[in-house]
N, C-alpha and C positions, 0 to 999 in steps of 0.2 A: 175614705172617699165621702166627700159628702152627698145627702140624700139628692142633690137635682142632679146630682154627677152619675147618677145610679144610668147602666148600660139599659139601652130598651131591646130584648129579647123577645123573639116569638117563635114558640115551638110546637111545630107543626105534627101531627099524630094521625097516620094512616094507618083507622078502625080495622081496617083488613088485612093488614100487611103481613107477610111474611110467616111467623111463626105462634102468633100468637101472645109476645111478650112484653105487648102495649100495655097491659093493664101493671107488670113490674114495674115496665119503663116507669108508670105515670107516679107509680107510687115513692119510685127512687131519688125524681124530679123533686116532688115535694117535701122530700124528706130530707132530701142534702143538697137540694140546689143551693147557690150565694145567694142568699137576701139581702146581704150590706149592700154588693155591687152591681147583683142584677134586678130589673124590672122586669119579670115575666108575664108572659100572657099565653094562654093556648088555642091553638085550631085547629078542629078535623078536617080531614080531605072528606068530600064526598062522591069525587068521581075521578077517573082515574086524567090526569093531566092538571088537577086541582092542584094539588100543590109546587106546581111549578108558579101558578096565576097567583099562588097565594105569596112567595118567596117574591114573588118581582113587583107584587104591590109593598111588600115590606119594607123592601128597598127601596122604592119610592119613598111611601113615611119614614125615612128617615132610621131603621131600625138598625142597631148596631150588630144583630147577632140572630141570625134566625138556623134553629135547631131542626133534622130533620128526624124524625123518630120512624123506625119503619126498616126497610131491609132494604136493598139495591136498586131495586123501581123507585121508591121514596124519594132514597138519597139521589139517583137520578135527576129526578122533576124539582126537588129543593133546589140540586147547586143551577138548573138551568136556569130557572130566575134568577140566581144570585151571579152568575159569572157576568163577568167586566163591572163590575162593581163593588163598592167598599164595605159594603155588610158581609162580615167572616159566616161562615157555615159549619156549627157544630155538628155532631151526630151519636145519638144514641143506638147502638144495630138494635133490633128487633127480626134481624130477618133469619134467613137459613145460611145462605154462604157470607155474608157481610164481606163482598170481597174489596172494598173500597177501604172501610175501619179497618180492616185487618191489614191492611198494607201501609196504613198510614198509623200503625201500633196503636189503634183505641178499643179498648179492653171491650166484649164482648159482654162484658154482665156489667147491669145497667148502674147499680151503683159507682162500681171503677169509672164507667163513661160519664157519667156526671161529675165524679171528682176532676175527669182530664176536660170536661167543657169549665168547672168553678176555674183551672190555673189559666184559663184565658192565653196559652200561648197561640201564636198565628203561622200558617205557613202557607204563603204563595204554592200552587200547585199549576202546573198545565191540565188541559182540559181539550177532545179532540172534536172533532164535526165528523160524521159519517154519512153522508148522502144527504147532508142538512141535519140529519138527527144528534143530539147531542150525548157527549160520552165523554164520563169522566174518569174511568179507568181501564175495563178492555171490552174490546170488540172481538167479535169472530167468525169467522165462514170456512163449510162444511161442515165435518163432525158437528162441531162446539155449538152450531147454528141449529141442528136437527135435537140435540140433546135440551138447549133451552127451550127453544119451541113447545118439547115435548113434554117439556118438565111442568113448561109455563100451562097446560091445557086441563095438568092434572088438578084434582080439587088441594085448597090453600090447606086445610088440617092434614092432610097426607105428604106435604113436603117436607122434604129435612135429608139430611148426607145418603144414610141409609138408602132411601128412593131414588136419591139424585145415580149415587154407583149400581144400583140393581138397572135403574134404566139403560146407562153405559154397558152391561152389562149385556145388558137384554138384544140392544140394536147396534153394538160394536162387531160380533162375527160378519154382519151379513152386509154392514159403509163398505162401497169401493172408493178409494182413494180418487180422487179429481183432476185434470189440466186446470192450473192455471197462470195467467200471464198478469205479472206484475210489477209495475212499474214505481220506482221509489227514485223522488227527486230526477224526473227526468229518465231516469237508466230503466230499459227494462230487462227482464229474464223469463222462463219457465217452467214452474215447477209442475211438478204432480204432487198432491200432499190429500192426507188424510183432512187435515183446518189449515187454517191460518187465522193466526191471533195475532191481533194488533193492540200491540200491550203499552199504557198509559201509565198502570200501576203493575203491579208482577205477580197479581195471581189473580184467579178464578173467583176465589172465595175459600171457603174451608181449607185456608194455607193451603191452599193446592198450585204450585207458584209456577207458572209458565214460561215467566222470562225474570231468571233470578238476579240480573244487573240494569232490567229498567228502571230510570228514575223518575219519578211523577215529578219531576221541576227539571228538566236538564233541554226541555225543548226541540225534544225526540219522539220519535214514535219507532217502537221495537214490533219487528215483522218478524214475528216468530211461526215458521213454514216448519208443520211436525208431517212428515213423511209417513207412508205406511208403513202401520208397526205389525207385521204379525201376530197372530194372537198368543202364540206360545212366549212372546216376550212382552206381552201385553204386562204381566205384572212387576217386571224390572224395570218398564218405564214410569207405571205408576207410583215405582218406588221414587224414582226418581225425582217424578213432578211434586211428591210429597215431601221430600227433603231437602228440595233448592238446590238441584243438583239436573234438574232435566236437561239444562244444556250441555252437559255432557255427552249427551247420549249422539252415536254419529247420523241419526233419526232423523235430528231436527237441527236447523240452520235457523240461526237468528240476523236480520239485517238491521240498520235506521235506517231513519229518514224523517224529513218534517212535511212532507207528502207522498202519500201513497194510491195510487189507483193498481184495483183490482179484477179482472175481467176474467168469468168463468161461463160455460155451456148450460151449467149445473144448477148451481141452488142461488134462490136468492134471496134467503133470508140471511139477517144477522145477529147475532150474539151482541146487543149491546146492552155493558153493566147486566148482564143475567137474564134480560128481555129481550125475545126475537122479536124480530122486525122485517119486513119485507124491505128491501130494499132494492130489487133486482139483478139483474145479472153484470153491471158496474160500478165497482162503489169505490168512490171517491174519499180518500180520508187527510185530514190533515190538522196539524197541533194548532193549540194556540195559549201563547208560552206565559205561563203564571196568570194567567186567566181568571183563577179563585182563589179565595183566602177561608182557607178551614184551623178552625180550633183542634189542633192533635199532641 
């Protein structure tokens, strides 16, 4: 390729994110990035919603390829600048659950992830709205909603799996399970259910897979209604959620739809991509189909 043909890249680097594995990432980057075909350049976030401001000026300049370096919140605020737009969206995880790279198979340690950003392959993905808030892989309310929230308040060097299931732990005997009424595409019903995950991609994070036949491109949103599980089978669902096998379980009922509203008494926060969010006691969700273009 000749050198004016060189791709212009900007890889975005949130100082705080997630796990601490900014300073690998950075060194991975410089050490195996493509020099033949890429023009890179780097930028920190300095406050949180930075890097969404930072992705969608990108895209303005004209940038072919803006990387998001950082865990789930990151990658979050990256692809919202970039969706409806032709600048692709790489990612390097840095974070604790990376549940977005791990569904879309981009390797967890940062040199693999730099070799699968050098092959430059692209993939159209959907991408959903939650009350206005943007979500690129899954949403959640009840349980899921109290456990990010809670996860999210803890300090940044204390997070990682271990903490993530001691907290489940800690606050799963004592969740009552919820009413809620909800309606997909028009039809409604309702459930009682411990969450409700509105799945984009098909897990959590740490392979922990909620809904194992969603497809991030098929222009669906997967209503996955997990019923109260007792806690003496608490860990045969676990098993389950762990091996792509929880819908199995006769627990949980999975529906589609390409719009969903949700209406509970209860809580109103939610679980979006691994950040709680308040969003009240109706949340309005719906897709919108091939919306972004990520390198995986």
């Amino acid at each position: 390729m000749p050198m004016d043909d060189k791709e212009k890249v900007l890889i975005i680097i949130n100082p705080v994110s997630g796990t601490g594995k900014q300073k690998t990432a950075l060194k991975a980057i410089k050490n195996n990035i493509d020099r033949i075909n890429f023009d890179y350049e780097i930028a920190r976030t300095k406050h949180a919603g930075h890097a969404t401001e930072i992705a969608r000026q990108a895209a303005a300049d004209g940038y072919d390829i803006v990387v998001a370096v950082g865990g789930d919140g990151t990658v979050n605020e990256v692809a919202a600048g970039l969706v409806d737009t032709q600048t692709k969206m790489g990612i390097i995880p840095c974070g604790s659950g990376n549940g977005l790279a791990r569904s879309l198979k981009i390797p967890v340690t940062p040199t693999k992830a730099v070799e699968v950003l050098n092959e430059n392959r692209m993939k159209r993905i959907d991408t959903m709205s939650v009350n206005g808030n943007f979500c690129a892989s899954i949403a959640g309310i009840g349980f899921d909603a109290l456990i990010a929230k809670e996860f999210q308040e803890k300090p940044k060097n204390t997070r990682g799996l271990h903490s993530y299931v001691q907290l489940i732990a800690t606050k799963y005997p004592t969740y009552k399970a919820n009413e809620y009424k909800i309606e997909i595409d028009g039809k409604s019903s309702v459930h009682k259910a411990m969450f409700i995950c509105l799945a984009n991609a098909n897990q959590f994070g740490y392979n922990a897979i909620v809904s194992p036949n969603s497809r991030i491109d098929d222009g669906l949103i997967d209503v996955c209604i997990v019923k109260n599980i007792p806690l003496i089978t608490a860990p045969h669902t676990a098993m389950l959620l762990l091996t792509n096998n929880l819908d199995h379980s006769h627990r949980v009922k999975i529906l589609q739809g390409k719009t969903v509203k949700i209406c509970n008494n209860t809580n109103e926060y939610a679980n979006i991509d691994g950040e709680a969010k308040q969003v009240g006691k109706t949340v309005e969700i719906s897709i919108k189909h091939k919306s972004l273009i990520v390198i995986c």
